[in-house]
C-alpha positions in Angstrom: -27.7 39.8 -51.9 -25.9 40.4 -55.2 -23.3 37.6 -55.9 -21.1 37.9 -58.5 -19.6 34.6 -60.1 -16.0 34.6 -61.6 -14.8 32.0 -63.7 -11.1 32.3 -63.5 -9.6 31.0 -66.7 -6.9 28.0 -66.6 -3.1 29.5 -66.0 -4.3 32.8 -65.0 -3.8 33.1 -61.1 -5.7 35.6 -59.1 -4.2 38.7 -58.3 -2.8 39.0 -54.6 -4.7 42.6 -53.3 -8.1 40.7 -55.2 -7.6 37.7 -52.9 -7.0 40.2 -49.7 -10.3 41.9 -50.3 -12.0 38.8 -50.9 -10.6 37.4 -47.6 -11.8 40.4 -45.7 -15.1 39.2 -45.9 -13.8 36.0 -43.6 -14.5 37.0 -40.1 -11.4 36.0 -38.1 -11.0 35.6 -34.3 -8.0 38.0 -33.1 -4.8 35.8 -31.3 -1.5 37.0 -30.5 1.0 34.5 -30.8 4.1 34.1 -28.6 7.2 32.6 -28.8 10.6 32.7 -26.8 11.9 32.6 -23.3 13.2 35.4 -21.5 14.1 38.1 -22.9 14.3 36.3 -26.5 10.4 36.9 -27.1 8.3 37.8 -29.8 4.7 37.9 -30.6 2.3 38.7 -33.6 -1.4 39.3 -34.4 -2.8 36.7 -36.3 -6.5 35.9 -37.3 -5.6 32.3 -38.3 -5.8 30.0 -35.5 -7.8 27.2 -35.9 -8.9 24.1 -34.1 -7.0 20.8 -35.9 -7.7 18.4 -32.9 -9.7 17.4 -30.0 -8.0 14.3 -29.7 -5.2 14.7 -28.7 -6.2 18.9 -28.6 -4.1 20.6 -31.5 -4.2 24.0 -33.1 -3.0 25.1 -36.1 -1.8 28.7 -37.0 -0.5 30.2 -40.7 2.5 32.4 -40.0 4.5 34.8 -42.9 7.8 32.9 -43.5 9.3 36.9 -42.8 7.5 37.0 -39.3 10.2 37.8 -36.5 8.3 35.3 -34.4 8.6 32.4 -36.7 12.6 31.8 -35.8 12.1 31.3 -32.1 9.1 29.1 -32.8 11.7 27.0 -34.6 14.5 27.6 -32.0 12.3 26.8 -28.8 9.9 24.2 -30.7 6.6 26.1 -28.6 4.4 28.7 -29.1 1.1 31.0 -27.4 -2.3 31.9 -28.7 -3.6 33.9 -26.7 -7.1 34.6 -28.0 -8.4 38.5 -27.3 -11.4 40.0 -25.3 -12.9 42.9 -26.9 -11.3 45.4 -24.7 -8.2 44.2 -26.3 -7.9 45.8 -29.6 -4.7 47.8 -28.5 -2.7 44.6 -27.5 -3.6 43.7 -31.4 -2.3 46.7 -32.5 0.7 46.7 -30.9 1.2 43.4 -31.7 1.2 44.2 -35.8 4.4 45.8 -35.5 3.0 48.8 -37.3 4.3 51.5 -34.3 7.8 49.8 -34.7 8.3 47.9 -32.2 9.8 44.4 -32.1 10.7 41.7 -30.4 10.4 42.1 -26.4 9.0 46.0 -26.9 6.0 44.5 -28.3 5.0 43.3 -24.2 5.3 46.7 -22.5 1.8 48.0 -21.2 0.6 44.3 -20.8 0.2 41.7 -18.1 2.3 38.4 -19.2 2.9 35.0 -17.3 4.9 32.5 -18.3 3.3 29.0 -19.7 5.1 25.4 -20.9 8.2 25.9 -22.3 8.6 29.5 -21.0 6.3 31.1 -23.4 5.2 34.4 -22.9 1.1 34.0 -22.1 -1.2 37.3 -21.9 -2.2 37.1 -17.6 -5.9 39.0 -19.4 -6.4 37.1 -22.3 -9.8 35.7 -23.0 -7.8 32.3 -23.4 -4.3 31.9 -23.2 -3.1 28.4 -24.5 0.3 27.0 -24.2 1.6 24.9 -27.5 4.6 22.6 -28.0 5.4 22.4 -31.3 4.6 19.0 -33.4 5.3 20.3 -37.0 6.1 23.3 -39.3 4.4 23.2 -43.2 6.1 25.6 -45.4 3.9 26.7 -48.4 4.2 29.6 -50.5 4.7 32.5 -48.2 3.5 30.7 -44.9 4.2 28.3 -43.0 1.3 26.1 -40.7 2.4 25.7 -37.0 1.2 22.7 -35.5 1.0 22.8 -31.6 0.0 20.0 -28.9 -2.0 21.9 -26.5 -0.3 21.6 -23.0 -1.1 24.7 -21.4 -4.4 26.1 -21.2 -6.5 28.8 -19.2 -9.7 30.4 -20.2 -11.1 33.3 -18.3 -14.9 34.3 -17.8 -14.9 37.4 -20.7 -18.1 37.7 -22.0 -16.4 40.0 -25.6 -14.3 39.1 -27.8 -12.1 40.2 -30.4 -12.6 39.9 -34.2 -11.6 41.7 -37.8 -14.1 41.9 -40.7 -13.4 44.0 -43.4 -10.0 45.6 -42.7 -11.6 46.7 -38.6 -11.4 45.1 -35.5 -15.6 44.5 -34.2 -16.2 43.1 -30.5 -18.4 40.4 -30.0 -20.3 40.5 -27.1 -22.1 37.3 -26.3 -25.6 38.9 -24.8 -26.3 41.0 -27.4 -24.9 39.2 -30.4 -26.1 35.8 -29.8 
């Protein structure tokens, strides 16, 4: 393996597509995150959930201050992961906005129930985890969601869903393990 170390002098910062690259080597589980009642929903892709708590059980997920989901997390005060199976890689896409969808659009061509608080849960999800809201950090251009889990259900997948390098890669758990 050829590592290449990189001083970075004092009061120069690195450059934002240098630290994207760099961060594409992290491989990140793929969520969708959910937030709303009714018709008022939203949802985004997100490869940053993460595991705060087992006591009391608390996640913890970093959302772009300009994300149309992050209003009616605020406004409702609770929020879905719903962590994908590998045969899920088109409910991520949709989910990125990139076709142009928003809001509600974003659900069409997907099985949704509704969890805690009304939030919109994925029926096939390879976990689908209800979270009430215990407090928003605002740094730079993100904010960290802190949610209580109330709600959770966990099906018997044996893939899941994960993006390394810029790709979405399944994970299947008898032959990767």
């Amino acid at each position: 393996m050829n590592l290449v170390v990189r001083d970075v002098p004092r009061g120069r910062g690195i450059a934002s597509g240098e630290f994207r690259n760099a961060m594409r080597h992290l491989t990140g589980g793929v969520s969708v995150i959910t937030a709303g009642r009714g018709s008022d929903i939203s949802g985004m892709t997100v490869t940053s959930v993460a595991s705060l708590a087992i006591q009391p059980p608390t996640l913890t997920v970093a959302i772009n201050l300009k994300a149309s989901t992050l209003p009616l997390i605020r406004r409702y005060g609770a929020f879905g992961v719903n962590i994908l199976s590998g045969e899920q890689t088109d409910v991520a896409e949709c989910f990125t906005g990139k076709d142009g969808h928003k809001g509600a659009e974003r659900f069409a061509g997907s099985s949704w129930t509704t969890g805690a608080f009304g939030v919109p849960l994925l029926a096939e999800a390879l976990v689908a985890i209800g979270c009430e809201l215990e407090e928003i950090i605002e740094r730079h251009s993100h904010v960290i969601a802190l949610g209580r889990v109330v709600h959770l259900a966990a099906s018997q997948g044996n893939t899941a869903l994960a993006y390394w390098r810029g790709e979405y890669i399944t994970i299947e758990r008898n032959s990767d393990t």
